[in-house]
C-alpha positions as CSV (number, residue, x, y, z in Angstrom):
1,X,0.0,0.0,0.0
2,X,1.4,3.9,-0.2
3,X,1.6,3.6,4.0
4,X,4.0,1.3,3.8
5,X,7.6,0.9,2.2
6,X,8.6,-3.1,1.0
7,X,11.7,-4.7,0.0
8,X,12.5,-8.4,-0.3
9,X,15.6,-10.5,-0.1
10,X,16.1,-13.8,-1.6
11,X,18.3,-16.5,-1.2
12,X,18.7,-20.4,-1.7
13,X,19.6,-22.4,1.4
14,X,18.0,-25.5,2.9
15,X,14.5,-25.9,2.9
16,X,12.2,-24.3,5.7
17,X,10.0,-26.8,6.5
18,X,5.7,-25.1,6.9
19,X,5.7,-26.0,10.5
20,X,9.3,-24.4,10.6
21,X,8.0,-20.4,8.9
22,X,6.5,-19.6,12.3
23,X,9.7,-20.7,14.7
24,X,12.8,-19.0,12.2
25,X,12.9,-15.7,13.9
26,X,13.2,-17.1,17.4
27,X,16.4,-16.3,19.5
28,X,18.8,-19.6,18.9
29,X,16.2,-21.4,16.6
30,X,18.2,-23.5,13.4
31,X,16.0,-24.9,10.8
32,X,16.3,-29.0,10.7
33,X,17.7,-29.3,7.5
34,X,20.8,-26.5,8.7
35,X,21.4,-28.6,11.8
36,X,21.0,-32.3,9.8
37,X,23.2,-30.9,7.2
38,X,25.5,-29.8,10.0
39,X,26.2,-26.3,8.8
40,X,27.3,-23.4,10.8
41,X,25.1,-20.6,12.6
42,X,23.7,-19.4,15.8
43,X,20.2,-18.6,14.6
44,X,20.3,-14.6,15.9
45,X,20.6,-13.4,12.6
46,X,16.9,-13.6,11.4
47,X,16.1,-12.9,15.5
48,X,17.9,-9.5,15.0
49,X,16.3,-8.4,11.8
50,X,12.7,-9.1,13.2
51,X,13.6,-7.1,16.5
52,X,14.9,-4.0,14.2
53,X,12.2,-4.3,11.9
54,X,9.4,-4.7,14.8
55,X,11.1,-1.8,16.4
56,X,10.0,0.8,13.4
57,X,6.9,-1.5,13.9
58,X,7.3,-3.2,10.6
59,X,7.1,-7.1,9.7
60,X,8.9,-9.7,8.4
61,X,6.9,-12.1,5.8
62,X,8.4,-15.6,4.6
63,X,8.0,-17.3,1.3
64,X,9.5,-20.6,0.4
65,X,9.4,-22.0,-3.0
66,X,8.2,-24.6,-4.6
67,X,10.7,-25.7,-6.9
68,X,13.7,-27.7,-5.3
69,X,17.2,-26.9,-6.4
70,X,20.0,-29.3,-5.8
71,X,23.6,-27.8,-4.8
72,X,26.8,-29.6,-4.0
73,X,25.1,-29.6,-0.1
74,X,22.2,-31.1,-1.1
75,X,18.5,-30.0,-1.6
76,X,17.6,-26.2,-1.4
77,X,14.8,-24.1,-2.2
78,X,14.9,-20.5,-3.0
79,X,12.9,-18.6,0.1
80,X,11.8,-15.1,0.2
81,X,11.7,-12.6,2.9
82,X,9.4,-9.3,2.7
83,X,9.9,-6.6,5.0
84,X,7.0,-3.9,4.9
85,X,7.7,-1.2,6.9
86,X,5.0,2.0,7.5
87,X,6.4,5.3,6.1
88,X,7.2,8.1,8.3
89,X,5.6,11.6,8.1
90,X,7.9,14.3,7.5
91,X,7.8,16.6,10.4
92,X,9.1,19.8,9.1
């Protein structure tokens, strides 16, 4: 909408699982196919970028495709993440 400003990042990584989209921005929380696959993380990163974006009290929207992609790692899916964020009024 014009009350609001968007922007979305993509990337290809493991697979978010559906029952996994509501649990990704908790503090610590590693997707199942990031921990199977043993790769590195600590899980704050997507914590932090909720907490900034909630703070200008925007939101953080997660899309996951549906066409797999196999890497060297093994089987990824592109997934997208919207951040909508209201515009501010200009005070002067």
């Amino acid at each position: 909408s014009s009350s609001t400003i968007a922007f979305a990042v993509s990337t290809i990584g493991p697979a978010v699982k559906p029952h996994e989209l509501q649990k990704i921005c908790e503090r610590c929380y590693r997707g199942e196919e990031t921990r199977d696959r043993g790769d590195s993380g600590s899980g704050l990163g997507l914590f932090l970028c909720k907490r900034i974006v909630s703070s200008f009290n925007g939101t953080i929207e997660v899309a996951v495709g549906e066409r797999e992609i196999m890497t060297g790692k093994g089987s990824c899916r592109d997934t997208s993440f919207t951040v909508r964020l209201p515009k501010s009024r200009s005070t002067t």
